[in-house]
N, C-alpha and C positions, 0 to 999 in steps of 0.2 A: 747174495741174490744173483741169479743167472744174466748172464748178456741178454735174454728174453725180456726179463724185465730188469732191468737197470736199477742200481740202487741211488736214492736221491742225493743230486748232482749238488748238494748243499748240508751244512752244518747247523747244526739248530742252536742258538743264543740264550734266547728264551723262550717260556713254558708259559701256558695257560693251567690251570688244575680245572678238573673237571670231574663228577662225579655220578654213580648210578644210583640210582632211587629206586625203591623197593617194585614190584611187580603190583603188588596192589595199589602202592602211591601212583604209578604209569596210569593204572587204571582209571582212575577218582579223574587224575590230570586231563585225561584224554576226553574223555566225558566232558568236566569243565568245559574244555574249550571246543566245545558241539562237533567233536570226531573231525577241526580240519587242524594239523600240522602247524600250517602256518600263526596259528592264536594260542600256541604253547607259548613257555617263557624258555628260553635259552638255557637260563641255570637250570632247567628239568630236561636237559638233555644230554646223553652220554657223547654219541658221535652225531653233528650235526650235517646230516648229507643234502637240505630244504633246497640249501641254491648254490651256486659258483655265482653268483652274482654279488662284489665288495665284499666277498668272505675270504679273499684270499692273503697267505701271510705278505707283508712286505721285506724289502732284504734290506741287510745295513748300507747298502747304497742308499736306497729311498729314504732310509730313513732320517737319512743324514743328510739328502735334499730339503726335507721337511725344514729341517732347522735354517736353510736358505730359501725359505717362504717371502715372496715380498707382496705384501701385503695390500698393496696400492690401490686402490679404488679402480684406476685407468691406466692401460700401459703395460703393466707388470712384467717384471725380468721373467719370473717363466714361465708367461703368456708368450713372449716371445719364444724362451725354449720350446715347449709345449709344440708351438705351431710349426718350428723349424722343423722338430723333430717329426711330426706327422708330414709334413709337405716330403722329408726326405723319404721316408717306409711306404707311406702309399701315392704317392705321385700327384696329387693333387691342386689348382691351384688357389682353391680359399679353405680355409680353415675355421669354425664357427663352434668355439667353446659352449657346451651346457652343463646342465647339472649332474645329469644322467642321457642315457640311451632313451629315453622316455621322450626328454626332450626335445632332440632330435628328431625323434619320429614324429611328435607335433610342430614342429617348423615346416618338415617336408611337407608334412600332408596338407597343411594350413595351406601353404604356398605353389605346391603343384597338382593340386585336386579340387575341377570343376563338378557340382555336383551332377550324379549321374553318370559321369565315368569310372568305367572300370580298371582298376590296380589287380594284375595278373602278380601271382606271386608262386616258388615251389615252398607250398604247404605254408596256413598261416601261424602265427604265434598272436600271441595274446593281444600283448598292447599294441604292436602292429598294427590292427583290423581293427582294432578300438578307435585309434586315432586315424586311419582312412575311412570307416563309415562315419567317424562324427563330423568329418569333412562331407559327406557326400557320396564318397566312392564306395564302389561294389568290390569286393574281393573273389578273385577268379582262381583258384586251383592250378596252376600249371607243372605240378612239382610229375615225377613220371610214376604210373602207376602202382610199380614195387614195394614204391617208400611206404605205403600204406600197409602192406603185409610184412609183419614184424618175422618171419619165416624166409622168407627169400632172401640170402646174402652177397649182395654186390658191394664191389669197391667205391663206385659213385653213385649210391642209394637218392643223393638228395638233388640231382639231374633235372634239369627244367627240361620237360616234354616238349620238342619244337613243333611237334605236331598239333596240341595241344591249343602255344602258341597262336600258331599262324591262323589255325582257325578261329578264335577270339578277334584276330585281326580281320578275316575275311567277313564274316557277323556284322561285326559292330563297325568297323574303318579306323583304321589309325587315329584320326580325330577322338575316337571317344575312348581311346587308353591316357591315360593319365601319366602313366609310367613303369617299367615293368620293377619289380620289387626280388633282386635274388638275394635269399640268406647263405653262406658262406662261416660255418657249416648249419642245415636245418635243424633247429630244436629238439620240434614237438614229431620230427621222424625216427629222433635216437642219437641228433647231435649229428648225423652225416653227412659228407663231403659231396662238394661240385668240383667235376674233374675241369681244369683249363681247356680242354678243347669241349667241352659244354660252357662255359662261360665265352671263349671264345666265338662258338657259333650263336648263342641270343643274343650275341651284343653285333651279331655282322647281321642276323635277322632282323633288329630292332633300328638298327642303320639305315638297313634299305627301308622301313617304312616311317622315318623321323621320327621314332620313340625312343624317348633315352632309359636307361638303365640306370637303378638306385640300389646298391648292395647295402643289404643287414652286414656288417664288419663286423658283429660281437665277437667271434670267436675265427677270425680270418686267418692266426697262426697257427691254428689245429687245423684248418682245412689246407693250409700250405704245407703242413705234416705229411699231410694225409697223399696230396699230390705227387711229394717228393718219395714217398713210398709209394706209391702203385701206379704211377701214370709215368707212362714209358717216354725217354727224354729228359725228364726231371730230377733223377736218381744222382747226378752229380752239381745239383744250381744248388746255390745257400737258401735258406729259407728266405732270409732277406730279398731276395734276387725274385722268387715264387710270391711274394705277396705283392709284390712294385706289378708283378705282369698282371697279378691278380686283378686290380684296380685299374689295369690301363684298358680293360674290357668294362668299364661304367666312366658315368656320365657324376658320380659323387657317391655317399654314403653314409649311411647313420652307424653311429658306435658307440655301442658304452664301454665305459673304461671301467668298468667294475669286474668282468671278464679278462679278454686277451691282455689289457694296459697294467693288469696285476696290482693293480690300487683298490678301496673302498668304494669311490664315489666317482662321479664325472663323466662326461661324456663328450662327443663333440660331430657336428654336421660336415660333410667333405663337401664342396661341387667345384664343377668347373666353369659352370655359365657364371658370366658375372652381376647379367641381372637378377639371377635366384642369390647370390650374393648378398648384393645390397639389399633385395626385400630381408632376407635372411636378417643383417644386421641391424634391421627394424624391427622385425618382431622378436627376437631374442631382449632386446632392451623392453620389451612388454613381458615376456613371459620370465624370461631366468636372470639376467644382468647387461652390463657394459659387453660388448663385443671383444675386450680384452679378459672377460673372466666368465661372463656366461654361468652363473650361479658356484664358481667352484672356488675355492682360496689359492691364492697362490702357493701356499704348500703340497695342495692334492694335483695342482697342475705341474709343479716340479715332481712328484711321486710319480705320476702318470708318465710324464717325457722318459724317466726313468726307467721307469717299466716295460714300457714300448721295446726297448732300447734290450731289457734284460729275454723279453718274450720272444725276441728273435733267434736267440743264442740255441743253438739245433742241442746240446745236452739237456738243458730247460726242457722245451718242447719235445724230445723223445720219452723223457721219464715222467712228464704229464700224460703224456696218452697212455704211454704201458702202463704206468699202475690203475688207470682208469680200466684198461684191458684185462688185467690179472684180475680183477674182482669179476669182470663178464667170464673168463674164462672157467672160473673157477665154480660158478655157477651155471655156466652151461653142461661143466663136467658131471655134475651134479643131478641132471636132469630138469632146471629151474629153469623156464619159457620166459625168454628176454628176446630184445628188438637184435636180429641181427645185419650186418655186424656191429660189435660193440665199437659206439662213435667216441666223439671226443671230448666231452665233457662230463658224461655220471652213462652209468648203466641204467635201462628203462627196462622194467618188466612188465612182463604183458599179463594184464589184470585178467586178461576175458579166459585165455588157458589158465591162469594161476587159480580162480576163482568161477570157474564154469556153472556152478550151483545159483552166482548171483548174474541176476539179468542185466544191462547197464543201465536200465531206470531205477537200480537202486543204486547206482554208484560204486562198481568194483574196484576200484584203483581208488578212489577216496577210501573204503573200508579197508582194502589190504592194507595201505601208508598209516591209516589207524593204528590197525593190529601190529604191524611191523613196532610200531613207539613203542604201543602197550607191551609186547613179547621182549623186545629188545635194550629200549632206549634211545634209537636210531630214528632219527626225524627224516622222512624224504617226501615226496609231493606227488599229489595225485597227477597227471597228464591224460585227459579223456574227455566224457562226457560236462563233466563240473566247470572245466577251463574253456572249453566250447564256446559256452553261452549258450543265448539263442539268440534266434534268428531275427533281425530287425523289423519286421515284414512280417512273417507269422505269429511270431510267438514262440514258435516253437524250439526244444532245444537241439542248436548242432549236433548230431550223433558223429563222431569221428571215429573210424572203424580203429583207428590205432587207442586202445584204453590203458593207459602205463600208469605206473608210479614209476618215476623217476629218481633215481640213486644219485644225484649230482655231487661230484668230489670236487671239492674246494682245491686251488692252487698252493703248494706249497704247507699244505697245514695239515695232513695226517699221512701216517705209513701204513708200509704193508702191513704191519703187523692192526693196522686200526680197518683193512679192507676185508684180515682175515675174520675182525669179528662181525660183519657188516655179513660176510659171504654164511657164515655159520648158522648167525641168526636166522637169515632167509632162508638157507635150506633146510634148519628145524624147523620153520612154520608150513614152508611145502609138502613137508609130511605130515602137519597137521592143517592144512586148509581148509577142510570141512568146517571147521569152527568159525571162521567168517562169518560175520553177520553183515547183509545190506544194510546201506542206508534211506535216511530220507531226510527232506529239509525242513526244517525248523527256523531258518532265514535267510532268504537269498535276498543278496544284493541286486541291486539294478546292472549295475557294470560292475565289469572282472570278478564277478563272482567267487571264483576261486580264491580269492583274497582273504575275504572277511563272512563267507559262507558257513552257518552253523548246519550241522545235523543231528540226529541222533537214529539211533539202532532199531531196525526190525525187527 
């Protein structure tokens, strides 16, 4: 493997077995489970691309923390790790263990959103918005207009609009922002990066008018990747060094450790005020556990300190993004319409050019993610219309101009040679796309729809 893409920076121990099921069993399966991805069963899958979310391998370090699990009710030795460890990487001064990134995001919101006010965010994500309207708040758009055209390729696609901003500020008044919300790097635009001098100027905008800033952290070492490659100045700091300046432009931050932390499960709340703190440590004792474990074991909180720890290491983090990149590459070579540039967590294709025959009220990025299982055996997820929702207030469903299936590659757990079947397959089906069939619903859910949403076929 070339210097371009690096070969993995690790040695494999052991093996999972996994197998393909016939093209007509795909079929029956898919069906079964009302055309969404997510309500397949795992053993009917070849390569499973659904999420980077706790799917990623752990290494014999972690796992040999695992075995130094202390178990304690209250206290625990790597509850103390855990915290040391995060206070060192993102500078922070409380630390507030949960179960998940989920978690998190329901503490913040609970505790810093009055109803009525508005949470400015660049571009939203799912449960995010979920847990600031069930608080109250309005979700504002600030991400910069690009991010939304999967066609235009910048280096810092996923850029808070200051213009955007300030206006929201002039509107409404400082008073009625809640808090501004940056993801670092955005999701639902392709996994893209915020360059430090845009974090650096919303957080000197947010200053002058007493609004603090809350970063999305999920994926903070790929957008320190990302910095340290294309943002001029940063081409010789450690990544370590890149993610401390990161955080010193927010005010706290939500994080699941199922992502960057290279573990299964867990997550945990950052701030610096000390009275969002102490509420914090009160309702965490209501919703996930003790303020020393926060719904996770002490094994997965040693795995995690671990992790943090391995995810800084700049060979790790260069050969997670390039092989994430060799699979965009190889499909753009191809002629296959994906979000560019390819970000940092799974390649995103763009449903509405891959599938132009189907309208987005029948669902094009849920039908393609279908066909792709059915043709393939490759499990990945709609990102569009379906994830959306709708709208609290009308009724009606968010149309998101950005309509993907998303290719999400897990950390540590398939090769190139498992990208090249992933690229093959999709570019067999791009020269048969016509065969796509819309969908329609058969059950939706009230919330997060995309979860547990059935369909079937036009």
């Amino acid at each position: 493997m070339s210097r371009k893409y690096p070969a993995e920076p690790f040695r494999i121990k052991s093996i999972e077995y996994v197998k393909m099921n016939t093209r007509e069993e795909r079929e029956a399966l898919m069906k079964e489970a009302g055309y969404n991805t997510f309500l397949l069963n795992s053993k009917d899958v070849y390569i499973d691309l659904l999420t980077d979310s706790g799917t990623n391998a752990m290494s014999d370090r972690q796992w040999a923390g695992i075995m130094m699990g202390d178990e304690a009710y209250a206290g625990s030795v790597n509850w103390h790790h855990l915290e040391a460890t995060v206070k060192e990487l993102f500078g922070f001064k409380y630390v507030v263990p949960t179960h998940q990134g989920r978690g998190a995001e329901n503490l913040l919101s609970t505790m810093a959103i009055k109803p009525g006010q508005f949470v400015p965010g660049n571009m939203y994500f799912t449960t995010t918005r979920y847990h600031q309207e069930a608080n109250g708040g309005i979700f504002k758009d600030i991400v910069i207009d690009e991010a939304h055209d999967s066609t235009i390729d910048l280096p810092f696609k996923g850029n808070v609009d200051l213009r955007k901003l300030q206006s929201i500020i002039d509107e409404h008044g400082a008073d009625k922002i809640a808090y501004i919300c940056v993801a670092v790097t955005v999701n639902l635009a392709g996994g893209q990066p915020v360059s430090m001098q845009n974090l650096r100027e919303t957080y000197a905008l947010c200053q002058q008018h007493g609004i603090k800033v809350f970063m999305d952290a999920t994926r903070c070492i790929e957008n320190a990747f990302f910095i340290k490659e294309r943002e001029k100045g940063y081409e010789n700091k450690t990544i370590k060094e890149i993610v401390l300046e990161e955080f010193s432009y927010s005010d706290g931050c939500t994080m699941s450790g199922k992502k960057d932390c290279l573990t299964n499960i867990g997550g945990f709340l950052c701030l610096n005020d000390e009275e969002l703190f102490t509420q914090a440590k009160e309702l965490v004792v209501v919703f996930e556990g003790m303020p020393s474990y926060g719904g996770m074991t002490g094994r997965d909180m040693e795995a995690m300190a671990l992790g943090l720890k391995e995810a800084i290491e700049y060979e790790y983090i260069e050969h997670r993004i390039k092989q994430v990149r060799y699979l965009g590459d190889r499909l753009v070579e191809a002629g296959v319409p994906i979000v560019l540039p390819v970000g940092g967590h799974g390649v995103f294709l763009d449903a509405r050019l891959f599938c132009p025959h189907i309208p987005q009220e029948q669902f094009p990025a849920q039908a393609l993610a279908a066909q792709i299982y059915i043709e393939s055996g490759v499990r990945s997820m709609e990102r569009g219309i379906v994830s959306g929702g709708r709208d609290k207030v009308t009724g009606k469903d968010h149309a998101p101009k950005l309509e993907t299936v998303r290719l999400t590659i897990p950390r540590r757990v398939y090769t190139y040679a498992h990208m090249d079947v992933v690229a093959d397959a999709v570019i067999d089906l791009y020269k048969n796309r016509d065969k796509i069939k819309g969908l329609k619903w058969v059950y939706e859910p009230k919330q997060l729809r995309f979860f547990t949403g059935r369909f079937e076929q036009i």
